[in-house]
C-alpha positions in Angstrom: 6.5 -18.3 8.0 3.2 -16.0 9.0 3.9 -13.0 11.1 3.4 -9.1 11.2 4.9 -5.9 12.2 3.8 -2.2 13.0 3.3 0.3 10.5 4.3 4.2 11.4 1.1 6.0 12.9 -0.2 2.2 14.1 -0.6 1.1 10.4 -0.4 -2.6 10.8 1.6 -4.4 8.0 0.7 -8.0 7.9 3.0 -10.1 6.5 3.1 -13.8 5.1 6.6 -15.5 4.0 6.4 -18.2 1.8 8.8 -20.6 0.4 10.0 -21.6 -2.9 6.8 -20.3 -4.9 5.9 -17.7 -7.2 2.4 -15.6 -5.9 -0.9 -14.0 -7.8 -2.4 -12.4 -4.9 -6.1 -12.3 -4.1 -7.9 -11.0 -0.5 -11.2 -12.0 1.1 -11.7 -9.8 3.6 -14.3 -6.9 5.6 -11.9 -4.1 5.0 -12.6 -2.9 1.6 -8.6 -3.6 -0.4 -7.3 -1.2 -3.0 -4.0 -2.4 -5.4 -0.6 -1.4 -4.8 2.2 -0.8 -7.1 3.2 0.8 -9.9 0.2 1.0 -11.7 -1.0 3.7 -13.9 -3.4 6.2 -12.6 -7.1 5.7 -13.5 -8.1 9.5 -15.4 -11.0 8.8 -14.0 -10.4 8.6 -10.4 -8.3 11.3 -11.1 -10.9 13.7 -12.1 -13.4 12.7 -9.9 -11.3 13.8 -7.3 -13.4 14.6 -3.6 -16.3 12.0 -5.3 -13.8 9.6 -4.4 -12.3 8.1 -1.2 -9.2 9.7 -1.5 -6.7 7.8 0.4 -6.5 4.8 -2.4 -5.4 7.6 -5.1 -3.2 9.4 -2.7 -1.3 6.7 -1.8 -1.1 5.4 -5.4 -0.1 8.3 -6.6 2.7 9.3 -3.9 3.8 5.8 -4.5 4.4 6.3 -8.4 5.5 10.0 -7.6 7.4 10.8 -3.9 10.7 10.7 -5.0 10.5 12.2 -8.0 8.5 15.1 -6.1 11.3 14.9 -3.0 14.2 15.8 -5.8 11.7 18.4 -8.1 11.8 20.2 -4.2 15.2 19.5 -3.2 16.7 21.1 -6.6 13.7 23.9 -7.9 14.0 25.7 -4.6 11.2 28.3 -4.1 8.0 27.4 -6.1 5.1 29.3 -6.7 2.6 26.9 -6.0 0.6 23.8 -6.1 0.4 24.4 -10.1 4.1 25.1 -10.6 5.6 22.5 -8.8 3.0 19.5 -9.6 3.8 20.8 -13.9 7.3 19.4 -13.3 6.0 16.1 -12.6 6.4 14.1 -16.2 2.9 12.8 -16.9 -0.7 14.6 -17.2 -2.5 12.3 -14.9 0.6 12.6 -12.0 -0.3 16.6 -12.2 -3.0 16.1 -12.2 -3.2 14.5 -8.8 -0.7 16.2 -7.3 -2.5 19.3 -7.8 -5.7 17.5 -6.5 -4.0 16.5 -3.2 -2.1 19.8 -2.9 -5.1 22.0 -3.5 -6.3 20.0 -0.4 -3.1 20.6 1.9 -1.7 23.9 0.7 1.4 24.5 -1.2 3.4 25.0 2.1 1.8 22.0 3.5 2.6 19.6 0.6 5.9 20.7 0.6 7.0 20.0 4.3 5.0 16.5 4.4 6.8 15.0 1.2 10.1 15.9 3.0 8.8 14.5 6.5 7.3 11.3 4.7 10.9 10.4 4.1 9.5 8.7 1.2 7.2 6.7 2.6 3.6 6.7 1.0 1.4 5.9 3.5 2.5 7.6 5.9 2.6 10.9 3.6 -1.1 10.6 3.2 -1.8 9.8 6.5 -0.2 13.1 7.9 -2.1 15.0 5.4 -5.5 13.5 6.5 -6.6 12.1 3.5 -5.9 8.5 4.7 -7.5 7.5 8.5 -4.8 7.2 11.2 -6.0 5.3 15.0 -3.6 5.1 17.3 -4.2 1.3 18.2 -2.5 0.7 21.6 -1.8 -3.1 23.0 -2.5 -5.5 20.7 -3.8 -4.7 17.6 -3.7 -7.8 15.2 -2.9 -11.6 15.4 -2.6 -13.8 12.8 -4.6 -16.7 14.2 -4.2 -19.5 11.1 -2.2 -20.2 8.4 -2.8 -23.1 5.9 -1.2 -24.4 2.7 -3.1 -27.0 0.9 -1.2 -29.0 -0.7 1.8 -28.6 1.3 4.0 -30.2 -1.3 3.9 -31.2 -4.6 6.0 -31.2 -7.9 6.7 -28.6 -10.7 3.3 -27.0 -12.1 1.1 -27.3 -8.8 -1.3 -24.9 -8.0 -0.8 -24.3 -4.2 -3.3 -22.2 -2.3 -2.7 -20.3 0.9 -5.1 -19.4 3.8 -4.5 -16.6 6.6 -6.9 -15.8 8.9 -6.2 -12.4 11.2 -8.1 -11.0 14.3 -8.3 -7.2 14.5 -8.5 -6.2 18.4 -8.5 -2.8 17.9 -9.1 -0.1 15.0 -6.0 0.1 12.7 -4.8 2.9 10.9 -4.5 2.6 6.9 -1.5 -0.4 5.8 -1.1 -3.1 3.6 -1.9 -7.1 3.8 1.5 -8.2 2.2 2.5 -11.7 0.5 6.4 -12.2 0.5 8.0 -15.2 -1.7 11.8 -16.2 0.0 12.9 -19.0 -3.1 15.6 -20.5 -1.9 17.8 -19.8 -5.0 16.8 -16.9 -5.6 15.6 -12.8 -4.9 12.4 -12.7 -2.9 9.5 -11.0 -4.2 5.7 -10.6 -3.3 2.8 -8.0 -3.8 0.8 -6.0 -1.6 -2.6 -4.5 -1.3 -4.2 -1.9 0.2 -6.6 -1.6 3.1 -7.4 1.9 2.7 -9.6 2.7 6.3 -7.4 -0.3 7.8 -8.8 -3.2 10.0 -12.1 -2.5 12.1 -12.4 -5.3 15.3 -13.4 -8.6 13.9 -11.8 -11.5 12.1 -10.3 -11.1 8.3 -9.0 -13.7 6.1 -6.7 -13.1 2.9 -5.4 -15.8 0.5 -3.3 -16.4 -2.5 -3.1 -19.0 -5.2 0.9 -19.9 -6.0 1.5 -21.2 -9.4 4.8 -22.7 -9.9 5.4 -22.9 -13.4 8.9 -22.2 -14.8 9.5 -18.9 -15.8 10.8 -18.5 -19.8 
């Protein structure tokens, strides 16, 4: 099953469903992709701060850090500032970029786009500029082909999948995002990044599925 749906601020979420496997994700694509998830901040993105693209580290550090950010708000009150608030955060590198990011904003700023974000990542960093947003208006993008090769096979096969997508318009910053349905069990997936979104032209993403037993 191969389809998509909008993303808040025209971020396009493209999204593949696929049956009874387990995914490792990998993209081919124009539009440069950045990985998603609960992975640790990199000091040295961190510190290189404006050298950097910022969206990527925005997003990956609102993902790691929104709610915990929404409740420090919700339950200190009145703060300070950009210092105060981001020294509640647990870890060195998550102040680190929270006062990197606030600096940017403002203290007042920060504040009232974690609460309108309503814990959404992207969007956060989209509303404070540091990730692109284009309104894309009709159509936007179309998955044109999707392949599975093989398309059946026992215990231990390697399968690997094709999509190819056609960007109409310019998208806003979203994710290209693989989604497992077993058929016995919880879905799962991964996600990545496409930081300045899709330009007009043709993308293609893949994955390779192994389907060895877990332990």
């Amino acid at each position: 099953i191969v389809g998509f749906s909008p993303f808040r601020l025209s971020t396009m979420r493209v999204v593949a469903a696929l049956l009874c496997v387990a995914i490792l994700f990998s993209a081919a694509s124009a539009a440069p992709i950045t990985k998603l998830g609960r992975t640790k901040l990199a000091p040295k993105a961190v510190k290189k701060g404006l050298g950097l693209d910022l969206c990527p580290l925005c997003v990956q550090f609102t993902s790691q850090s929104i709610s915990e950010l929404l409740n420090i708000i919700l339950n200190a009150g009145v703060v300070g500032g950009c210092a105060e608030l981001c020294g509640m955060l647990p870890q060195k590198l998550e102040q680190e970029a929270c006062n990197l990011i606030c600096d940017i904003v403002g203290i007042d700023a920060f504040i009232h786009l974690i609460e309108k974000a309503d814990l959404d990542p992207i969007y956060f960093c989209e509303l404070t500029t540091l990730c692109p947003v284009h309104d894309c208006e009709g159509q936007c993008v179309k998955i044109t082909d999707a392949a599975v090769a093989p398309q059946s096979g026992p215990q231990g096969t390697t399968f690997k999948i094709g999509v190819a997508m056609q960007a109409f318009n310019q998208t806003s910053t979203g994710t290209i995002a693989f989604s497992v349905l077993p058929p016995d069990g919880m879905p799962f997936g991964d996600a990545e990044l496409v930081p300045k979104g899709f330009s007009p032209g043709t993308f293609h993403a893949g994955a390779h599925i192994e389907t060895q037993p877990s332990e």
